[in-house]
C-alpha positions in Angstrom: 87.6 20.6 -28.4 84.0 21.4 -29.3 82.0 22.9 -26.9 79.4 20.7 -25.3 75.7 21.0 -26.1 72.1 20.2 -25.2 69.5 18.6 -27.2 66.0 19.3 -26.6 63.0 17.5 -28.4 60.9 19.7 -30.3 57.1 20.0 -28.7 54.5 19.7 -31.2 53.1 23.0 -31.2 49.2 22.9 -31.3 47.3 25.9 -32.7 43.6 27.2 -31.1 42.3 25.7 -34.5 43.2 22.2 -33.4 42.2 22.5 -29.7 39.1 23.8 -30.5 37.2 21.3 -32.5 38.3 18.5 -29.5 37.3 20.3 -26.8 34.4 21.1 -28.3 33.7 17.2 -29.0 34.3 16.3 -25.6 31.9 18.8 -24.5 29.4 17.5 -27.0 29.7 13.9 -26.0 29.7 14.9 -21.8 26.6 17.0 -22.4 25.2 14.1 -24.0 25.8 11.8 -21.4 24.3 14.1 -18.8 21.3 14.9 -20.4 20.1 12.3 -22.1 19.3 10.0 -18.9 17.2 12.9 -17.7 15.7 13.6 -21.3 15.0 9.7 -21.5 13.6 9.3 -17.7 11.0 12.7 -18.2 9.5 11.2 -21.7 9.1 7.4 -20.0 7.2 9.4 -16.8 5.2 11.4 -19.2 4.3 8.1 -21.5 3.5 6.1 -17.7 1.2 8.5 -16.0 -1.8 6.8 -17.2 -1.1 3.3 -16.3 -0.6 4.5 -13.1 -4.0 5.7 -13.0 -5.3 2.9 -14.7 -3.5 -0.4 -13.1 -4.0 -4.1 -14.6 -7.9 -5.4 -13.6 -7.5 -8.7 -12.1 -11.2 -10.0 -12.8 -13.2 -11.6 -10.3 -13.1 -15.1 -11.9 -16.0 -17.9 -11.2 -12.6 -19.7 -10.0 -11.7 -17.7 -7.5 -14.9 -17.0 -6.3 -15.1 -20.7 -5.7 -11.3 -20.5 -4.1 -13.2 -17.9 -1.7 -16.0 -20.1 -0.9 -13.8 -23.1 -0.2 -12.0 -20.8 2.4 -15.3 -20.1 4.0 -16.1 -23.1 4.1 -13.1 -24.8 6.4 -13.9 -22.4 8.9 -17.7 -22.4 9.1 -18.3 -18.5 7.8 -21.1 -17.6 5.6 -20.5 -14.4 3.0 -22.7 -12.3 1.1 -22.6 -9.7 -1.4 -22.1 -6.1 -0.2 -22.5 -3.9 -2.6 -21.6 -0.1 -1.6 -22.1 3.2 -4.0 -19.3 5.7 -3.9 -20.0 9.3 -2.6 -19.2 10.4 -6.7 -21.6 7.6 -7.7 -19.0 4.6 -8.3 -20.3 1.1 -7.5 -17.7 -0.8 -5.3 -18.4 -4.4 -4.8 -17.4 -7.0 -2.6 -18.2 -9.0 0.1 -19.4 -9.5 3.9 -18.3 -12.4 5.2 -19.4 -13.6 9.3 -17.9 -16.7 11.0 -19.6 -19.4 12.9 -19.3 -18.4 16.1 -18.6 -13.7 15.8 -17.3 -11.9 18.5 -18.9 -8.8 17.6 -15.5 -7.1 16.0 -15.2 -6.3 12.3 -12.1 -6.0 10.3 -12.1 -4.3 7.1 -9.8 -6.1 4.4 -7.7 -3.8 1.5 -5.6 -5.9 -1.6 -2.8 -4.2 -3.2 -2.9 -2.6 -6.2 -3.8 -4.8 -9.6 -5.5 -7.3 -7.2 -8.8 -8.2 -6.1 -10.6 -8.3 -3.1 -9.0 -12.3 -3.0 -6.1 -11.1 -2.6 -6.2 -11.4 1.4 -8.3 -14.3 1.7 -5.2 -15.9 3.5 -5.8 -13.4 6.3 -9.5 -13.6 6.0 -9.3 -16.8 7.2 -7.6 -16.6 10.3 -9.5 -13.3 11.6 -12.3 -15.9 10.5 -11.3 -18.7 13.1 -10.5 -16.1 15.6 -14.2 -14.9 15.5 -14.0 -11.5 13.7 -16.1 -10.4 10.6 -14.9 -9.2 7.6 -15.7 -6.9 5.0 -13.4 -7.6 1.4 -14.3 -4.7 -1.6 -12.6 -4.7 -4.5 -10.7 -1.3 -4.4 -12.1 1.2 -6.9 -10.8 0.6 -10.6 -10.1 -3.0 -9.3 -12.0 -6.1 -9.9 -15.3 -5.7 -10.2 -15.9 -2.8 -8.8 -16.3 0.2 -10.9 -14.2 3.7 -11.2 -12.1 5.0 -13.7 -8.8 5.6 -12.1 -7.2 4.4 -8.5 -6.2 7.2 -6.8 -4.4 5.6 -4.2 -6.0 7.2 -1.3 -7.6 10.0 -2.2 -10.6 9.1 -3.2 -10.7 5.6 -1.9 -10.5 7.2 1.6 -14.2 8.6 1.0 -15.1 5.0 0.0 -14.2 3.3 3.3 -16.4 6.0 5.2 -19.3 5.0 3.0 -18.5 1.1 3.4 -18.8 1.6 6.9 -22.0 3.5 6.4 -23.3 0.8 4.6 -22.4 -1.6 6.8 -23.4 -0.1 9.9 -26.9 0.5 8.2 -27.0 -3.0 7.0 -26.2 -4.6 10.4 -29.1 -2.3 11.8 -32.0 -2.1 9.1 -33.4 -4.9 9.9 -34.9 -3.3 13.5 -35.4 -0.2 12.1 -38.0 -1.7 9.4 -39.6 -4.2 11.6 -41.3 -3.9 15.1 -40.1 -6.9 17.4 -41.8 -7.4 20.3 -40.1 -10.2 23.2 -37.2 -12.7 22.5 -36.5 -13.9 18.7 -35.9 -11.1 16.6 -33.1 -10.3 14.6 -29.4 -9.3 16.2 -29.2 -5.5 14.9 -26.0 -5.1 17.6 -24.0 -2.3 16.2 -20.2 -3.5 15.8 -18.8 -3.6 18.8 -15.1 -2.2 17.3 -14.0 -1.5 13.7 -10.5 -2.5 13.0 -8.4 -2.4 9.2 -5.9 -4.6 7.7 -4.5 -3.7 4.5 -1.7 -4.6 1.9 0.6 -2.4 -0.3 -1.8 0.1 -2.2 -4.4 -1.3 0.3 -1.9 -0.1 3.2 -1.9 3.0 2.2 -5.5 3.5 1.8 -6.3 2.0 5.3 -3.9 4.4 7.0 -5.6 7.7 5.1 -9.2 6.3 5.6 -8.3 6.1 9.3 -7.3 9.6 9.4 -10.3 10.5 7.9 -13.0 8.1 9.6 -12.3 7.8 13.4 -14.3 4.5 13.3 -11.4 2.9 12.2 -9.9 2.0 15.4 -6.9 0.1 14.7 -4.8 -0.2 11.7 -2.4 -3.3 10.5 -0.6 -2.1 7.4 1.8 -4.4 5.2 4.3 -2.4 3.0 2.5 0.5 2.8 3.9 3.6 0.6 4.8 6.7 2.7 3.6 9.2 0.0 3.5 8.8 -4.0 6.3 10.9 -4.6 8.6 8.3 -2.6 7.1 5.3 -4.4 7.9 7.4 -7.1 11.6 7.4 -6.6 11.4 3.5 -6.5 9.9 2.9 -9.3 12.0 5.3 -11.7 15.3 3.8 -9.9 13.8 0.3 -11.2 13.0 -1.1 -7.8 16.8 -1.4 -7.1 18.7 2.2 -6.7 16.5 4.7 -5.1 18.8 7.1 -5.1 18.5 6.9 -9.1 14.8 7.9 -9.0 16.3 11.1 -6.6 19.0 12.3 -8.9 19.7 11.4 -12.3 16.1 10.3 -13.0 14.1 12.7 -10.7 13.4 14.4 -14.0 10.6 10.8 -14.6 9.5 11.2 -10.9 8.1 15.2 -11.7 6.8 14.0 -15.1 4.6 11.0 -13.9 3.4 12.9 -10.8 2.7 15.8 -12.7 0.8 14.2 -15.8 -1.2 12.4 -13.0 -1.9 15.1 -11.1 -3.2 16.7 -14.3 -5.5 14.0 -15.5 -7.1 12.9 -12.1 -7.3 16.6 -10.6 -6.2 15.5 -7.3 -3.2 16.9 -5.1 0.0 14.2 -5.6 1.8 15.7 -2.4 -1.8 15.3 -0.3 -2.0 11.4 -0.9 0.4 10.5 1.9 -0.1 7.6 4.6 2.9 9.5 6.2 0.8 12.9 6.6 -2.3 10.3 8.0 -0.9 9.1 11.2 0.5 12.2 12.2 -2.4 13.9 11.7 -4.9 11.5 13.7 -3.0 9.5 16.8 -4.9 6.1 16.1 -2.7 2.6 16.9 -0.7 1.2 14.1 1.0 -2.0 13.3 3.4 -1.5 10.4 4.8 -5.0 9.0 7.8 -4.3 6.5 9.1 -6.9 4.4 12.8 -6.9 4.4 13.7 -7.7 1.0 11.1 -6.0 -0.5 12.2 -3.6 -3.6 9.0 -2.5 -4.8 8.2 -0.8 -1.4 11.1 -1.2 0.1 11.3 -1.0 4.3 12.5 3.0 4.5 8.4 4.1 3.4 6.9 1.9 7.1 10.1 3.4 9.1 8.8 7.0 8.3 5.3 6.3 8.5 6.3 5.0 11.8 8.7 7.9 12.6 5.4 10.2 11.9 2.6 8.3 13.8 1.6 9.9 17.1 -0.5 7.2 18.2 0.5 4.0 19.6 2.7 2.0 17.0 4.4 -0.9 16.3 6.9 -1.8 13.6 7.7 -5.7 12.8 10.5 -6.0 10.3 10.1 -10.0 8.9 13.3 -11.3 7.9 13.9 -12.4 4.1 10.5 -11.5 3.3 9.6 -10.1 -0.2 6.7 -7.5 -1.5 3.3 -8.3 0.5 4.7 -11.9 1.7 5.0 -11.7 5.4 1.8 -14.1 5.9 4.1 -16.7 3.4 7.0 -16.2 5.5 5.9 -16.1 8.9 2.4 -17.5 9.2 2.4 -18.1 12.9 3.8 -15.1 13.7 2.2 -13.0 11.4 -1.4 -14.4 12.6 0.1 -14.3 16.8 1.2 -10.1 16.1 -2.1 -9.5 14.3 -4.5 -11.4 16.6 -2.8 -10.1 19.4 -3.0 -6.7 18.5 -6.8 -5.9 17.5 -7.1 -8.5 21.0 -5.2 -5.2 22.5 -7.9 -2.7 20.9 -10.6 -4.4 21.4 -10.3 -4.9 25.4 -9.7 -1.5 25.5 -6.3 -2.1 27.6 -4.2 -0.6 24.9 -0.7 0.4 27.0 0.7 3.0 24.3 4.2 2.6 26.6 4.2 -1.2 25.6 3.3 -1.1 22.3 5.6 1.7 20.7 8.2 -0.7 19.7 10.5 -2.0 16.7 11.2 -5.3 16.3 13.2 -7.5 14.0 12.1 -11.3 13.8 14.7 -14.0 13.9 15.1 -16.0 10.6 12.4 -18.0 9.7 12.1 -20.7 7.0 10.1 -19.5 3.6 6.8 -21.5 4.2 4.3 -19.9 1.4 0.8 -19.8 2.0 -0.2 -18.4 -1.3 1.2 -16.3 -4.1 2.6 -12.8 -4.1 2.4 -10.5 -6.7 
């Protein structure tokens, strides 16, 4: 009787000679597919720097000027050209605009960014009807105002103080050059409050001209950036994945910023609407548009987190980039109204008026195009 036995299956032995050259492929090919996002994301941040700086000119067009005029028209206002010069010699245009019957309040109006200074003639027209003046420039490097670059704030904050100048000096030259003697000379009344309503870039210039000017009594701000570097992250996640723009193609965030910082000579990290409000307590409406995914609603929740004034934060339901007015018209004009009528009574309750609020649904009912 034979003896009983065990088969085994021979194992393919593998030498270091054929390990090597696969392991050193895979390597190869995982290096590659960490890298190269990065690599890719820092060269598209270098090659985008200067559009930043220098964003599409939407030209003030005989058209819209006629647009404008046809606004001003339904409620009875009258505009003229104000024509401001920078403090580093830049001419900003736009216009002054008074309705039929003022209250004595001015509103300054800021457009987003690759806009014009039509760009908020929908909310022109209501602050119109409600008695308030308003100022509309074209933002520097926009329309037809002149400037090389938009700096998103940083410079742009030094315009508004000399757009206030200018307007305070045109509202009061004409008793300073003329003697009046009795009843029938001109009304040289100083404004009786300055308030600011801005959009996108123009959000984010209101809030850091406030900090800067303390004429600026009361700021509305729609989708406002919190600083550049968190735009930043939206943009090089494609205005979907955030989070993108924060890891795998942070290295495009520090290449654009830098390169910018470089070619305009200004700080990156000092142009910040979040820094503004905490350092000056002024009152604050943010709106934040809940779909939006250029600016999404996370940059208003921590500008609000960091104002130290009074401050409100209206979320508007299904609302896209810069379209609360489309969405909610009545409620958008009732919050803003409501709040410079707040400011300019001087019964501002800071308890009341620190709040977050989410608006009910609302059915899409646009008043004009977004961007």
């Amino acid at each position: 009787m034979e003896a009983p036995t065990i088969a085994r299956t021979g194992v393919p032995s593998f030498s270091y000679l054929q390990i090597g050259p696969m392991r050193r492929r895979l390597i190869r090919i995982a290096l590659t597919l960490l890298l190269f996002p990065p690599l890719l994301a820092a060269v598209a941040g270098w090659l985008a720097g200067p559009a930043f700086l220098h964003p599409i000119r939407r030209e003030l067009t005989p058209d819209l000027i006629r647009e404008a005029d046809s606004s001003f028209a339904v409620t009875g206002s009258t505009r003229e050209d104000f024509d401001v010069r920078a403090p580093d010699g830049v001419f900003l245009r736009g216009w002054k605009v008074r309705p039929k019957n003022p209250n004595g309040n001015w509103v300054l109006l800021f457009h987003g960014v690759a806009d014009n200074r039509v760009g908020v003639i929908g909310q022109s027209e209501f602050l119109l009807r409600a008695g308030y003046s308003v100022v509309m420039m074209d933002a520097r490097a926009h329309g037809a105002s002149g400037g090389p670059i938009a700096t998103y704030g940083w410079l742009e904050r030094n315009d508004t103080r000399a757009i206030i100048d200018a307007l305070l000096y045109s509202l009061m030259s004409p008793c300073l050059s003329i003697q009046w003697h009795g009843p029938g000379g001109p009304d040289c009344a100083p404004p009786k409050h300055i308030f600011a309503l801005g959009e996108s870039m123009g959000a984010g210039i209101v809030l850091q001209s406030a900090a800067a000017d303390p004429r600026i009594e009361a700021v509305v701000a729609e989708a406002s950036f919190a600083n550049l570097r968190e735009a930043s992250y939206d943009y090089a996640g494609l205005r979907k994945y955030p989070w993108l723009g924060k890891t795998l193609f942070a290295s495009g965030t520090w290449t654009l910023l830098y390169r910018d910082e470089k070619l305009a000579g200004f700080p990156v990290a000092e142009v910040s609407p979040q820094k503004s409000v905490a350092a000056r307590a002024f009152p604050v409406l943010l709106i934040c548009d809940e779909e939006d995914e250029a600016l999404p609603c996370r940059h208003s929740e921590m500008i609000y987190a960091a104002a130290r004034g009074p401050k409100q934060l209206w979320i508007v339901p299904r609302a896209f980039h810069t379209a609360a007015y489309g969405f909610a018209p009545e409620e958008f004009r009732r919050r803003v109204l409501a709040f410079f009528a707040t400011y300019s009574s001087g019964a501002a309750n800071s308890a009341s008026s620190q709040n977050l609020v989410h608006s009910p649904l609302t059915t899409f009912s646009p008043a004009k195009s977004f961007l």
